[in-house]
C-alpha positions as CSV (number, residue, x, y, z in Angstrom):
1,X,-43.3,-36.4,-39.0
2,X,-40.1,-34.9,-38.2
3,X,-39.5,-31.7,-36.6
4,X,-38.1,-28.8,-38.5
5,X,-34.4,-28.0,-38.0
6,X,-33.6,-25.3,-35.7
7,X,-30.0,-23.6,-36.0
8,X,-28.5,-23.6,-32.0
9,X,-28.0,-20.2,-31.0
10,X,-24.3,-19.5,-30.2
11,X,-23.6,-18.7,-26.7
12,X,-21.8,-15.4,-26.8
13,X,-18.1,-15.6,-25.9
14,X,-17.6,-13.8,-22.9
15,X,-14.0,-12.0,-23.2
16,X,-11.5,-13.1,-21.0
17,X,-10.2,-11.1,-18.0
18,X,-7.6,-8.4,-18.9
19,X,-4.3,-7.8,-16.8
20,X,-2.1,-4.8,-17.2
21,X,1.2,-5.0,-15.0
22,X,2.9,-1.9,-14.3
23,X,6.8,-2.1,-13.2
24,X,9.2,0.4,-12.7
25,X,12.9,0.6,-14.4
26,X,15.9,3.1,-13.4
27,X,14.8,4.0,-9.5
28,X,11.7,3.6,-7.5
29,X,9.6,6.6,-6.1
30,X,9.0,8.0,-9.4
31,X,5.2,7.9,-9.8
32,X,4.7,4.1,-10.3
33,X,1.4,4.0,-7.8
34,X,-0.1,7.2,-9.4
35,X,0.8,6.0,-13.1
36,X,-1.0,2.6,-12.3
37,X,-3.8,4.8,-10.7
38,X,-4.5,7.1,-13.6
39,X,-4.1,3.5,-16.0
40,X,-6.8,2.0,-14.1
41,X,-8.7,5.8,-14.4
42,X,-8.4,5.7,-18.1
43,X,-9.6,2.6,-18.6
44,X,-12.6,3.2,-16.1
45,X,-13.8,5.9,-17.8
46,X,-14.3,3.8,-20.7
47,X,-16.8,2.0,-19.3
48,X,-15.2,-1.2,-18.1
49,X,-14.9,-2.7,-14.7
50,X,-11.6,-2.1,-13.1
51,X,-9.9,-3.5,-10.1
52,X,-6.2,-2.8,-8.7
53,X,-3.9,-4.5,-6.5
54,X,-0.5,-3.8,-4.9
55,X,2.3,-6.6,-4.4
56,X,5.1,-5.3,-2.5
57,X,8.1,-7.6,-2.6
58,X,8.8,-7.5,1.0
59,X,8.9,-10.0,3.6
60,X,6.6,-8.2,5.9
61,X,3.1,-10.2,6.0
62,X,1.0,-6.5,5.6
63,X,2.5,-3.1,6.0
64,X,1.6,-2.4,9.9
65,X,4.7,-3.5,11.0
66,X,6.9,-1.0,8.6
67,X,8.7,2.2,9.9
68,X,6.3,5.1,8.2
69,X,9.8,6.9,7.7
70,X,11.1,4.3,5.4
71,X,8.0,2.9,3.9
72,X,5.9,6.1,4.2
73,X,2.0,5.6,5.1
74,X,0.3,2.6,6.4
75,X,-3.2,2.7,4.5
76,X,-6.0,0.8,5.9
77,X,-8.8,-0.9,4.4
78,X,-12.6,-1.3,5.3
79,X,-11.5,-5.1,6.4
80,X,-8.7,-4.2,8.4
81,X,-5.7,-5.4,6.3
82,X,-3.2,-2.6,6.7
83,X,-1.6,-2.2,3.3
84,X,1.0,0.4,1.3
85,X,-0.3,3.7,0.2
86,X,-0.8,3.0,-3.1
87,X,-3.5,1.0,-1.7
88,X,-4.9,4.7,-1.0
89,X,-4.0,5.9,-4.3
90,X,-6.3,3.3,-6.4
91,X,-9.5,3.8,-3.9
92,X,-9.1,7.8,-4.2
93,X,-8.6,7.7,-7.8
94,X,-11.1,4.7,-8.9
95,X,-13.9,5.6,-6.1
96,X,-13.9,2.3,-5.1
97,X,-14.0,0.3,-1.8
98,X,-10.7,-2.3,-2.4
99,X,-10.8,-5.6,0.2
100,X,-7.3,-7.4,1.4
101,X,-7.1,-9.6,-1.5
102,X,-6.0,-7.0,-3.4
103,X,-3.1,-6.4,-1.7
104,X,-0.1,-8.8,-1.0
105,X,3.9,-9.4,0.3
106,X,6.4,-11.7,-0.3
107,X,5.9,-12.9,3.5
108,X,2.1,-13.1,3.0
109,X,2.9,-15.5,-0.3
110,X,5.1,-17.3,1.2
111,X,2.8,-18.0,4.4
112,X,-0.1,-19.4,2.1
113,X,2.3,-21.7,0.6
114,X,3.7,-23.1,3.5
115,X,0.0,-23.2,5.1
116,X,-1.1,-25.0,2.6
117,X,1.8,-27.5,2.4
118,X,2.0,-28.5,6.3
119,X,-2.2,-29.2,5.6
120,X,-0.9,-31.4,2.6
121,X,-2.9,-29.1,0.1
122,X,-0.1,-30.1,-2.4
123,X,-1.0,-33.7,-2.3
124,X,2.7,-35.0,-1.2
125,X,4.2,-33.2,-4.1
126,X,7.7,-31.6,-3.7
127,X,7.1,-27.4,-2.7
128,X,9.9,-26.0,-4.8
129,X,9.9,-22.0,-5.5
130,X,9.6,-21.9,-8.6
131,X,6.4,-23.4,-10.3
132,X,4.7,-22.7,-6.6
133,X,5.5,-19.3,-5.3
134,X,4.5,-17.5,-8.8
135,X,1.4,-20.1,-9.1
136,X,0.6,-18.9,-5.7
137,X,0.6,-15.1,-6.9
138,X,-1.3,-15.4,-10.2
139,X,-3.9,-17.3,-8.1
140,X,-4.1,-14.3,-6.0
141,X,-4.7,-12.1,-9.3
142,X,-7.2,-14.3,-10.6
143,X,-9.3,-14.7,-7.1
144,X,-9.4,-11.0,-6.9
145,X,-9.8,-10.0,-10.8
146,X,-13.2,-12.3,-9.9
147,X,-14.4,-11.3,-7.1
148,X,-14.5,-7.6,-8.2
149,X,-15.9,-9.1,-11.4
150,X,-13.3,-7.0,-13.2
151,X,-12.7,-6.5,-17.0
152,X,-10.0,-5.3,-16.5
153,X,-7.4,-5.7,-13.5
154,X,-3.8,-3.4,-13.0
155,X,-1.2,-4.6,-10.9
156,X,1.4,-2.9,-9.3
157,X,4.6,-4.5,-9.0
158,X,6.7,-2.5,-5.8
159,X,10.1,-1.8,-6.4
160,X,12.4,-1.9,-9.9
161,X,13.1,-4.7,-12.5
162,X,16.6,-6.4,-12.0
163,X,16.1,-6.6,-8.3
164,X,15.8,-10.0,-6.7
165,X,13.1,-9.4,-5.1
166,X,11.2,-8.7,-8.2
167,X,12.0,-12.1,-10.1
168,X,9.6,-14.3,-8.9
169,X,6.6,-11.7,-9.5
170,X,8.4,-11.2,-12.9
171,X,7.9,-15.1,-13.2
172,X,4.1,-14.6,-12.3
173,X,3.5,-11.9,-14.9
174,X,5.4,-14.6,-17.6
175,X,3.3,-17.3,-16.3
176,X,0.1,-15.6,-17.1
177,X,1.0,-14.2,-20.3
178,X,2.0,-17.5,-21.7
179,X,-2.1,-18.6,-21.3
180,X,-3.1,-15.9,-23.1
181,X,-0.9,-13.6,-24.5
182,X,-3.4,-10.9,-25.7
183,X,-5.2,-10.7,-22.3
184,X,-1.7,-9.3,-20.9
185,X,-0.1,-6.3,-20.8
186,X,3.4,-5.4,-19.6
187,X,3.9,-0.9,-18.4
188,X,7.3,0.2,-17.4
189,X,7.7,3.4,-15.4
190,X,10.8,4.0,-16.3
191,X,13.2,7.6,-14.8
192,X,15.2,9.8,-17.7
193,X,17.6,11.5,-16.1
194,X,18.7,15.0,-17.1
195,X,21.6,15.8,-15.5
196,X,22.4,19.2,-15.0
197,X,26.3,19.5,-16.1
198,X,24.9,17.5,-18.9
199,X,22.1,19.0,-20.2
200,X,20.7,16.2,-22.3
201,X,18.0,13.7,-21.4
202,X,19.7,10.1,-21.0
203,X,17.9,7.1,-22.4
204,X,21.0,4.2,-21.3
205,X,19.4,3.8,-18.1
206,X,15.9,2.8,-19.5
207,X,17.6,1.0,-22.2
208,X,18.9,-1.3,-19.9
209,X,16.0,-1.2,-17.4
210,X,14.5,-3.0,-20.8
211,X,17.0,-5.7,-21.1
212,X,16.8,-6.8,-17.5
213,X,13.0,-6.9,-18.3
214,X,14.1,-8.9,-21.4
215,X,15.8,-11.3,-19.3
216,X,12.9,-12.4,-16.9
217,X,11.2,-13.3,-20.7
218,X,8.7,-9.9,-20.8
219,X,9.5,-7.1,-22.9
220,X,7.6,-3.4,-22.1
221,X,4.8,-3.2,-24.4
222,X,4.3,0.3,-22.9
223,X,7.4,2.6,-21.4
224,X,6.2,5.4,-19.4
225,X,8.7,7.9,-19.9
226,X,8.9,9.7,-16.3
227,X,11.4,13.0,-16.5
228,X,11.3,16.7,-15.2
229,X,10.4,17.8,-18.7
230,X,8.4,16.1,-21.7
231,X,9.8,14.0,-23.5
232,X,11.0,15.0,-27.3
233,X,10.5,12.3,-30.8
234,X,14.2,12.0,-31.0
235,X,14.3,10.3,-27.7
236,X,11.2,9.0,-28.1
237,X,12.7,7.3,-31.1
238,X,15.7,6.2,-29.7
239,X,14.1,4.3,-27.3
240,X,11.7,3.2,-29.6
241,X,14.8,1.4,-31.4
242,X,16.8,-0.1,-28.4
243,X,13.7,-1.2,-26.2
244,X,11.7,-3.0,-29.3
245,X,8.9,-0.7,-28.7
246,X,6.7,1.3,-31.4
247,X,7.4,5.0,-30.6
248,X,4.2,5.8,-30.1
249,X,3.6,2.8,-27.2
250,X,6.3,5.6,-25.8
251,X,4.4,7.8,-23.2
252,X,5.6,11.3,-21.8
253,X,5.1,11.8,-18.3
254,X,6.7,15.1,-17.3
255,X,6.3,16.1,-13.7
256,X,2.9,17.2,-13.1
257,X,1.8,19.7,-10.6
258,X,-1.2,17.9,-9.2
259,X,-1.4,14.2,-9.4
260,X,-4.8,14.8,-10.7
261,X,-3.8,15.9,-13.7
262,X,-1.7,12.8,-15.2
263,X,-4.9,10.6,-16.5
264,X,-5.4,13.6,-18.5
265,X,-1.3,14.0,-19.7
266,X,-1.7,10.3,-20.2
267,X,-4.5,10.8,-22.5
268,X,-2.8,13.1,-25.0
269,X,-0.6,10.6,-26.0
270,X,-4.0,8.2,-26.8
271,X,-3.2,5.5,-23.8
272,X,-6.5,4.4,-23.4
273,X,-6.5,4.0,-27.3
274,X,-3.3,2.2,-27.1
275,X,-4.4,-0.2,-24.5
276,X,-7.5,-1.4,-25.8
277,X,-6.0,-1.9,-29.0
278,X,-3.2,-4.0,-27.3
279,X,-6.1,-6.2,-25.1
280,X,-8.4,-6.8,-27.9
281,X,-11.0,-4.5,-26.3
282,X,-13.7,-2.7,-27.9
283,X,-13.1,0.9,-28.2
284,X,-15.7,3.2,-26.2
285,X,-15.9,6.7,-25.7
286,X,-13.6,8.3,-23.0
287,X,-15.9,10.0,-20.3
288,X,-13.7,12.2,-17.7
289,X,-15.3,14.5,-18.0
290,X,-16.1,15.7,-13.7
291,X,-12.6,14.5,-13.3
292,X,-10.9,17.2,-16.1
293,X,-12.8,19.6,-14.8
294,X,-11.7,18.6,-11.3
295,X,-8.0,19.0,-12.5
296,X,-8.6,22.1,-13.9
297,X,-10.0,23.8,-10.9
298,X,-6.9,22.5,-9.1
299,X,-4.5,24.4,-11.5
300,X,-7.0,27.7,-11.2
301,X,-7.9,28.1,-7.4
302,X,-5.6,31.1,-5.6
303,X,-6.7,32.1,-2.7
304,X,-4.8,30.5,0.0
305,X,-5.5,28.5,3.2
306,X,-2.2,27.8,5.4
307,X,-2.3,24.5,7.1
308,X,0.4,23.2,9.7
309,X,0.9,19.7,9.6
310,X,2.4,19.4,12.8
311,X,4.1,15.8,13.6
312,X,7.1,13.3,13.7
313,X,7.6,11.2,10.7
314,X,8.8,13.8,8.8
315,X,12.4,13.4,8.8
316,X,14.7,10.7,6.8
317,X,18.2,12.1,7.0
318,X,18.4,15.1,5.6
319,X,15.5,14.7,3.5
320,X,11.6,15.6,4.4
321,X,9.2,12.4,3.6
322,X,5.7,14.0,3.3
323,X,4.5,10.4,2.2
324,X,4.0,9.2,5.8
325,X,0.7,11.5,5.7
326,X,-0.2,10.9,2.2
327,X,-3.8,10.4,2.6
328,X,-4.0,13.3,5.3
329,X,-2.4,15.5,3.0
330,X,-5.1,14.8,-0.2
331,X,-8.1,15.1,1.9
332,X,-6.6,18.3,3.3
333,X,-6.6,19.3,-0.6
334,X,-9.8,17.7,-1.7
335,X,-11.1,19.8,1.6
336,X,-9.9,22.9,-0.1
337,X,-10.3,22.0,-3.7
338,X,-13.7,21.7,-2.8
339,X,-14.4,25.5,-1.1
340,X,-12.2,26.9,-4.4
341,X,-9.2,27.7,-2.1
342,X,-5.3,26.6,-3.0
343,X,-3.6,24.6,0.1
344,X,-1.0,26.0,1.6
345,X,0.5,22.5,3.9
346,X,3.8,23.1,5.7
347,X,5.0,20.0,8.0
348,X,5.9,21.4,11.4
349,X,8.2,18.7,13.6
350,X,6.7,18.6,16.6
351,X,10.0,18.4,18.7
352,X,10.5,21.9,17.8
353,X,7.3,23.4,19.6
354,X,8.4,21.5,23.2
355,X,9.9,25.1,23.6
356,X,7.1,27.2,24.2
357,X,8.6,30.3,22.6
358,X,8.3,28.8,19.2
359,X,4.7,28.5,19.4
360,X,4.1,32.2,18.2
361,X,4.7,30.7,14.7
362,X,1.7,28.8,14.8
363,X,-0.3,32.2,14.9
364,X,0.3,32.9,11.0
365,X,-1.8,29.9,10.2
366,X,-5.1,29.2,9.5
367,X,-5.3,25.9,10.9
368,X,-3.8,23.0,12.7
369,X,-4.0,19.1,12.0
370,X,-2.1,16.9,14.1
371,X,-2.3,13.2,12.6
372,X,-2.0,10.1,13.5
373,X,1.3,8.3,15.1
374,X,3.1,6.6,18.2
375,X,5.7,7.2,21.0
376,X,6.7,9.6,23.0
377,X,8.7,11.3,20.7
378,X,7.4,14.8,20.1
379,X,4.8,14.2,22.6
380,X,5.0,17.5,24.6
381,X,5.3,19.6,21.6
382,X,2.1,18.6,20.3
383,X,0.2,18.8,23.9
384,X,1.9,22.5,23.9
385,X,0.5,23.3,20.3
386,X,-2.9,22.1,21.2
387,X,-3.3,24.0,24.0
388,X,-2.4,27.0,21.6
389,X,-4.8,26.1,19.4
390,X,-7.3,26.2,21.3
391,X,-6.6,29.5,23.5
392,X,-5.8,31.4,20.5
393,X,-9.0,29.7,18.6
394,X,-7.3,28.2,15.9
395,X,-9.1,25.6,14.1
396,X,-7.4,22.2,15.0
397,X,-7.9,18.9,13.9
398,X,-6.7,15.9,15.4
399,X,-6.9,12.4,14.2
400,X,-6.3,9.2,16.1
401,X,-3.6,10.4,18.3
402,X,-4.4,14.0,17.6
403,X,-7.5,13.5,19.2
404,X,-6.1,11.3,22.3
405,X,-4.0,14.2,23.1
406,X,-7.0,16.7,22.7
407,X,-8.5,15.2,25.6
408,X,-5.5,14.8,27.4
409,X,-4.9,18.5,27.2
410,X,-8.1,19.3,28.5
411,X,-8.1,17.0,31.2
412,X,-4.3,18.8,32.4
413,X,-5.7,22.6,31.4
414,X,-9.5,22.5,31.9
415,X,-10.5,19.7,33.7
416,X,-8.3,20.2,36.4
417,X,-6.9,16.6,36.2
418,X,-3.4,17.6,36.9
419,X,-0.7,15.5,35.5
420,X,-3.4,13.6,32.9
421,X,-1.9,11.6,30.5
422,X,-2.2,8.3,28.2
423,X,-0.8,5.1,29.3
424,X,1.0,5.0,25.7
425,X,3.3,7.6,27.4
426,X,2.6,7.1,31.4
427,X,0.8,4.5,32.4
428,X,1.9,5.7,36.2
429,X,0.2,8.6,35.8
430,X,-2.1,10.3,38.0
431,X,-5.0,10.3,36.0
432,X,-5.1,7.9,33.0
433,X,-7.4,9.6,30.7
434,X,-6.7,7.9,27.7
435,X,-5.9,3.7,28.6
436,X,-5.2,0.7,26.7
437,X,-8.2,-1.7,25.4
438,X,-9.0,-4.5,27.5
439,X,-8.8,-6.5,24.7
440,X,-5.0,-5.1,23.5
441,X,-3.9,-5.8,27.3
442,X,-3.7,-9.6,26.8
443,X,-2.3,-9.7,22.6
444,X,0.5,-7.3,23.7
445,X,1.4,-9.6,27.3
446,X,1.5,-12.2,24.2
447,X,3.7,-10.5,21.9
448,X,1.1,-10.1,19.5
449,X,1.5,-7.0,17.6
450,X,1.2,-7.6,13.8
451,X,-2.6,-7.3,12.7
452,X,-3.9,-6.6,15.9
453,X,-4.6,-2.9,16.4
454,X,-8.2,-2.2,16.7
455,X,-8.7,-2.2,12.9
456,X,-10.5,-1.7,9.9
457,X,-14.3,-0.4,9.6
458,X,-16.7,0.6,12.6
459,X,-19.9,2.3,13.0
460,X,-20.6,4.8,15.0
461,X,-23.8,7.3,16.6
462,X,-23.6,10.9,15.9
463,X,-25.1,13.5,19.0
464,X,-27.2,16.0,18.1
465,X,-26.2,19.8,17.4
466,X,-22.5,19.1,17.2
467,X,-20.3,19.8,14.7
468,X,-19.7,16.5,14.1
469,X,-23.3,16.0,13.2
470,X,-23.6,19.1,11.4
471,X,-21.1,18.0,9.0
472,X,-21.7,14.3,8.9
473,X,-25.4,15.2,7.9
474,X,-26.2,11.6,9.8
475,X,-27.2,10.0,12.8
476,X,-24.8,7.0,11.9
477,X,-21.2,6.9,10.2
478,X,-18.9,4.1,9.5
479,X,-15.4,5.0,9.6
480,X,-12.1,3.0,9.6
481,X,-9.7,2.4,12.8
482,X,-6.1,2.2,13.6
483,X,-5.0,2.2,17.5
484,X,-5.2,0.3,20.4
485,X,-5.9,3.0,22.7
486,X,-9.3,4.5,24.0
487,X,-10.8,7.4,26.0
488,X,-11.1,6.0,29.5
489,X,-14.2,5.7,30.4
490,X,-13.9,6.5,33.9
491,X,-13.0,10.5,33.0
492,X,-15.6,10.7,31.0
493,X,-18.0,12.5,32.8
494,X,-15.3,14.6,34.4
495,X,-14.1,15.7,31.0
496,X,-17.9,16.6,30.1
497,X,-18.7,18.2,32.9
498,X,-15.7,20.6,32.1
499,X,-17.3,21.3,28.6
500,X,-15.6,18.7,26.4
501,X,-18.6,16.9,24.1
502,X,-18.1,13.4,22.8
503,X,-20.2,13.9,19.8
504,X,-19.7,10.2,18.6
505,X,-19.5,7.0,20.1
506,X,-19.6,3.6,19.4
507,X,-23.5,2.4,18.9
508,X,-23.6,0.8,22.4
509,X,-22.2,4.0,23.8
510,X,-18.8,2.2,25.5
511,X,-16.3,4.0,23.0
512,X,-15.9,7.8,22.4
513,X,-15.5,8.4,18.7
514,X,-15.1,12.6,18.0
515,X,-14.5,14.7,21.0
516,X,-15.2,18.1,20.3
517,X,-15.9,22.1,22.3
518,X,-19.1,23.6,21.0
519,X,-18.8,26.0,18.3
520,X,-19.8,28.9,20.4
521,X,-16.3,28.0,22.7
522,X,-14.0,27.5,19.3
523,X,-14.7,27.9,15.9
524,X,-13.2,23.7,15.3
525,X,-11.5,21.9,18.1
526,X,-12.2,18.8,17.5
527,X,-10.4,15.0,17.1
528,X,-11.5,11.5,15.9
529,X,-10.5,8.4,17.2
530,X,-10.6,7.1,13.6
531,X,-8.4,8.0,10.7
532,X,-11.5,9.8,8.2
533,X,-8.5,10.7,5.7
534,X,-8.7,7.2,4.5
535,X,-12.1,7.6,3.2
536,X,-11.7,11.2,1.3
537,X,-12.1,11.4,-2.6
538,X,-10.6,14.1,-4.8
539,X,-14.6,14.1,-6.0
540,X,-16.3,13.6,-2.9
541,X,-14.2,14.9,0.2
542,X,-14.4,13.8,3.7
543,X,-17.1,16.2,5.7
544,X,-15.4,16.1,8.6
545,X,-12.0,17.7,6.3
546,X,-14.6,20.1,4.3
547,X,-16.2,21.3,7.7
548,X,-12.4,21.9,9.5
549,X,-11.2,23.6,5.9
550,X,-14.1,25.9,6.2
551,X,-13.0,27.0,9.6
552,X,-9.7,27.6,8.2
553,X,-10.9,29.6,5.6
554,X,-13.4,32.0,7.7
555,X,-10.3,32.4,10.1
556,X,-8.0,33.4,6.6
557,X,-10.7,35.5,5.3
558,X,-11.1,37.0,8.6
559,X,-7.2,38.0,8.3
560,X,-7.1,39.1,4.8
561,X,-10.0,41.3,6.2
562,X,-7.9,43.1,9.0
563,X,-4.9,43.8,6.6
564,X,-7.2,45.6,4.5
565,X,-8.6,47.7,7.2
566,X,-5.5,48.4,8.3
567,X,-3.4,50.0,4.8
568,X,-6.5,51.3,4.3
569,X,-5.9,53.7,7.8
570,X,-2.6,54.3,7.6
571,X,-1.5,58.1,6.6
572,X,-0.2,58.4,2.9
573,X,3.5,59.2,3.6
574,X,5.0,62.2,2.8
575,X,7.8,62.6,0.2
């Protein structure tokens, strides 16, 4: 007897992975890494996976070896790969953790290829540039749109169509699109200049930022119209008709005065809508809403905190480059956003305060950070203005190098150390109270600087009734490293016996972490030998940032309260 027929079930078709590439037209530094940030928000919030990466088209194997001032911040991740600042952007904006996959160079390319030829990975075939350098990228793509398991993944590519750099990740992004032309998306951030004598937005430059797009066979399927103003239908229209775009794939994207707010601009104009259309996805319900209402308490908080930034890679000609402390300067804000106070950040060069009579301007402040750095450039100003901060009882932050100079101040000024120093600066000195790693001795005898910083994430154990602890919450943190140099450890009990804490340290007690003064000495004086700013979100700030920014704002409040007082005393005047 034969068996009754029973209909297979179908498997269900899993959709293919979705790429959106975002590229920049006209001139770079417009907002490409934020615009590829919020596209990856927007998408988020609509329920699907979403993974970024960053492919900068230099040579450079990471970013560790690039002058902040020209390149601006080195970000690091939990692995230790030390990537762009956009890296930085997508964690803070996503919430995510992102691994080194997800970022890569030119050099870095290049070295896999040639790796892989000299251990005959190729099979004898003839390495040529083109199929194998852009094979070598979308495999890159691919690897780490599946090991985040993402639905969707949005790539950055660094720098502006038409350069030459740029082709042969052009030739990637063509490459991919030609397996499947509906799992890939093309986004040009591209600049409309308004030019004052003028006084008419320009569209030419876009319109031909399209055409050299053209040429590398991709055409914008999305033009992010950046400009100081929004964008109006006419132009809108005209570009429309010379870029072979529908108008409304045409996105405004005025200048914004929080970066926060530009997934929410972005929405107005239905981009999610637009996207999911344009990558067959199903259409789901946007849900932003903690990070609107985050945005909107940005634009509403008043009451000011006044921070000095004080450091040295500030300057590029005549020009200020805040982007060499990008990450410093959003966990500052996501510090204040936090307590409902506005930010008031001013970057101080610290060459400046090597005088000793300029250090009277530090008294109008609220608080003090000194980040991160190298050299000796600057390095007497900043020993100067901590010292101030901490006889006047200013709350002060330090942060790698900030907090290396903490402890050699106190070593010079209470310790009685005299002449302290690091060996980054003197390492003849009479009391070497900050010294080189063991470890970092022999890689820099070799030459061996690229990569090989103490790097990435560490753990560490947090002493009792500190500050540190009291803000931390924990016994144990894990926080990420950048620096070669550590506390000695043959000062250390000299330094506590003066009054200095070291209120975290590695878990088998060798490395000092956080060295703070108790809280009955200083109301925050303290430095980390990590960098905590790369681990702050606008929705979930740093502790260590919301503890220091509540110093700051008992020591503004505390201010506001005395000018009070005082017109309050003061005899009415007599007309």
């Amino acid at each position: 007897m034969s068996r009754p027929h029973t209909p297979k079930k179908k498997a269900l078709k899993k959709t293919p992975r979705k790429y959106i590439f975002v590229v920049g037209g006209v001139i770079s530094g417009v907002g490409k890494g934020v615009t590829a940030s919020s596209i990856a928000k927007i998408i988020q919030s609509r329920g699907f996976s979403v993974t970024a990466i960053k492919i900068d088209p230099y040579v450079n194997v990471d970013a560790g070896t690039m002058n902040p001032t020209e390149h601006g911040e080195v970000f690091v991740l939990n692995d230790g790969y030390e990537t762009d600042q956009d890296l930085g952007n997508y964690e803070r904006f996503l919430n995510i953790t992102l691994p080194s996959k997800n970022y890569m160079t030119t050099g870095r390319v290049y070295q896999a290829v040639i790796d892989r030829e000299r251990n005959l990975g190729y099979k004898g075939k003839c390495v040529q540039v083109v199929p194998h350098i852009p094979l070598e990228v979308v495999s890159r793509i691919k690897n780490a749109a599946k090991d985040a398991n993402a639905d969707v993944t949005v790539v950055e590519v660094g720098g502006t169509v038409g350069e030459y750099e740029n082709i042969l990740y052009l030739e990637a992004v063509r490459m991919l699109k030609s397996e499947d032309p509906k799992s890939v998306m093309t986004v040009m951030v591209s600049y409309l200049p308004t030019p004052p004598k003028v006084g008419e937005m320009k569209t030419k430059p876009t319109q031909h930022a399209s055409r050299l797009l053209n040429s590398a066979g991709l055409t914008a399927d999305i033009i992010i119209a950046r400009s100081e103003m929004p964008i109006d239908k006419k132009r809108k229209e005209k570009i429309a008709t010379f870029c072979n775009i529908a108008p409304e794939r045409v996105i405004s994207a005025p200048d914004a005065d929080s970066i926060y707010d530009i997934p929410v601009n972005f929405e107005k104009d239905n981009l999610g809508d637009i996207m999911l259309e344009m990558l067959a996805l199903p259409k789901r319900e946007r849900d932003m809403a903690h990070w609107r209402a985050y945005a909107s308490l940005v634009k509403r908080v008043s009451e000011p905190v006044h921070v000095a930034v004080v450091g040295k890679y500030f300057s590029t000609g005549d020009f200020v480059l805040s982007d060499a402390y990008i990450s410093v300067i959003e966990s500052i804000k996501h510090a204040a956003y936090a307590l409902k106070k506005k930010p008031e950040i001013s970057w101080l060069s610290a060459e400046q305060f090597e005088d000793t009579k300029n250090l009277k301007e530090l008294k109008r402040y609220d608080a003090i950070l000194v980040p991160g750095g190298f050299g000796e450039r600057g390095i007497e100003g900043k020993l100067n203005v901590i010292a101030y901060a901490r006889e006047q009882k200013i709350p002060y932050f330090g942060l790698c190098y900030g907090m290396q100079l903490l402890v050699t101040e106190f070593a010079r000024h209470k310790a009685g150390l005299k002449g302290a120093n690091t060996a980054e600066i003197d390492e003849d000195a009479p009391h070497v109270v900050v010294d080189i790693m063991d470890d970092q001795k022999k890689k820099l005898e070799e030459g061996d600087y690229g990569g090989s910083m103490r790097l990435g994430a560490y753990p560490a154990i947090l002493r009792k009734g500190t500050i540190a602890r009291k803000a931390y919450k924990s016994n144990e943190i894990s926080e990420r490293h950048r620096h070669r140099y550590e506390v000695n450890p043959e000062y250390i009990a000299k330094l506590e016996d003066a009054g200095l804490v070291f209120s975290a340290t590695s878990p088998d007690g060798r490395l000092m972490e956080i060295a703070e003064l108790p809280e009955r000495e200083h109301p925050f004086f303290l430095g980390s030998q990590f960098h905590p700013e790369f681990q702050s979100r606008p929705l979930h700030p740093h502790p260590l940032f919301v503890s220091f920014m509540k110093a700051a704002s008992t020591r503004a409040e505390g201010k506001s309260t005395k000018k009070t007082a005082s017109k309050k005393g003061r005899p009415k005047s007599r007309k």
